[in-house]
N, C-alpha and C positions, 0 to 999 in steps of 0.2 A: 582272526576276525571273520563273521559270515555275513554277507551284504545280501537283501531280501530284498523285493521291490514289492511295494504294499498297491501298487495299481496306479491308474490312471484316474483324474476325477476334472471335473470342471472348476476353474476356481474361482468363476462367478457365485455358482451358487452349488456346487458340490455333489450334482450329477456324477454318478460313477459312467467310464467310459470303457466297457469292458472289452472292445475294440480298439481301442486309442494304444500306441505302445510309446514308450518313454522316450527314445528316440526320435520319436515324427517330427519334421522340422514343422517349423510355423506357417510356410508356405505350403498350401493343397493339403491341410489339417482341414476334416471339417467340421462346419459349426456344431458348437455341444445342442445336439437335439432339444434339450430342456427350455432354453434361455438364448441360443444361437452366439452364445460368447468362444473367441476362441482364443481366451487364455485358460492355460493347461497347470493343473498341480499334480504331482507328480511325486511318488511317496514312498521312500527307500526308508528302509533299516536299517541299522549295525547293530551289530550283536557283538561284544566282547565281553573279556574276565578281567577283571584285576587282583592280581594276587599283594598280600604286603608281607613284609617280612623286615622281624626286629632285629635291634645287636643292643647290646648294652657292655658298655667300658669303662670299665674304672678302675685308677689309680689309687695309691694311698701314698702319700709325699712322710714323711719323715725330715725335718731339720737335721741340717746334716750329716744324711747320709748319703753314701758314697758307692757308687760301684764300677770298677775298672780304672776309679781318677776321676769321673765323671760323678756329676748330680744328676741321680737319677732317682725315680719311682721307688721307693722300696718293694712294692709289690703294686703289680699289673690283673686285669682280670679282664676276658672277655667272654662273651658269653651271650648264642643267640644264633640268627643262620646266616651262611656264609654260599654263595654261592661257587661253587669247585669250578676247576678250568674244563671240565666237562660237561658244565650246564647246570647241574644239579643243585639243589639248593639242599644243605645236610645242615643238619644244629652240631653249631660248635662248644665245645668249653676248654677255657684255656688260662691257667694262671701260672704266670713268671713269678717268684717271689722270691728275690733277691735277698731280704734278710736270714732266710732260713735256705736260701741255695735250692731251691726245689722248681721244678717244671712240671707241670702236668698238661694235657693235653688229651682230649676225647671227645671223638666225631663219630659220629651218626649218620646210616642213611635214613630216609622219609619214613622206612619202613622198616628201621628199628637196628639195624647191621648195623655192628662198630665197625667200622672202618678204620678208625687209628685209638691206639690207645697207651699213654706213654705215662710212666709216673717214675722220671728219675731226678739226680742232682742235677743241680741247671749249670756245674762247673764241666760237667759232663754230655751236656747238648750242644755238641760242637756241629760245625758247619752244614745248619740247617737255615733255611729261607735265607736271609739276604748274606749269612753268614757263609755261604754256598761256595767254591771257587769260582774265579769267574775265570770263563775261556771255556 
């Protein structure tokens, strides 16, 4: 964020005080030349950005079905940007699909580099993210 200071003016009637500084206390300020008022406006800036960024999730439930003993999703999909533990923000895509046993997964930086790129059976994506050891 960059913070500007737009000047000094009178807030009687809006005399610029091109001597006056922002800081002056109230006391031994002296009167705005114009009008002899000595209340003071006082005119800073911010300047910032806002960036936004999507994800979009979605499930597909199936009746009855089952994976590992559990009700789960038959298939998972997400898709959209992810913020890395390094700051960066890269577009993800990624879909679980348990009925056909498949994982995919491919990440992007901002400026086009795969970073990750995985297209195998998801009986075979073993201890990844929270699947991890722990210790």
């Amino acid at each position: 964020m960059t913070v500007e200071t737009g000047g000094v003016e009178c807030n009687s009637c809006g005399q610029s005080l091109p001597d006056a500084r922002p800081d002056d206390p109230a006391e031994g300020r002296p009167p705005c030349p114009a009008c002899g008022s000595m209340s003071r406006l006082v005119k800073v800036y911010l300047h910032d950005e806002v960036t936004f960024h999507t994800d979009l999730v979605l499930k597909k439930r199936t009746p009855g079905f089952k994976s590992g003993g559990r009700s789960r999703p038959a298939q998972e999909q997400w898709s959209g940007d992810e913020q890395s533990a390094d700051g960066i923000w890269r577009d993800r895509q990624r879909v679980v699909d348990r009925e056909n046993n498949r994982y995919v997964e491919r990440m992007t930086d901002p400026n086009g580099t795969v970073i990750r790129d995985v297209d195998e059976p998801l009986d075979q994506h073993l201890r990844h993210g929270s699947d991890k050891p722990k210790g």
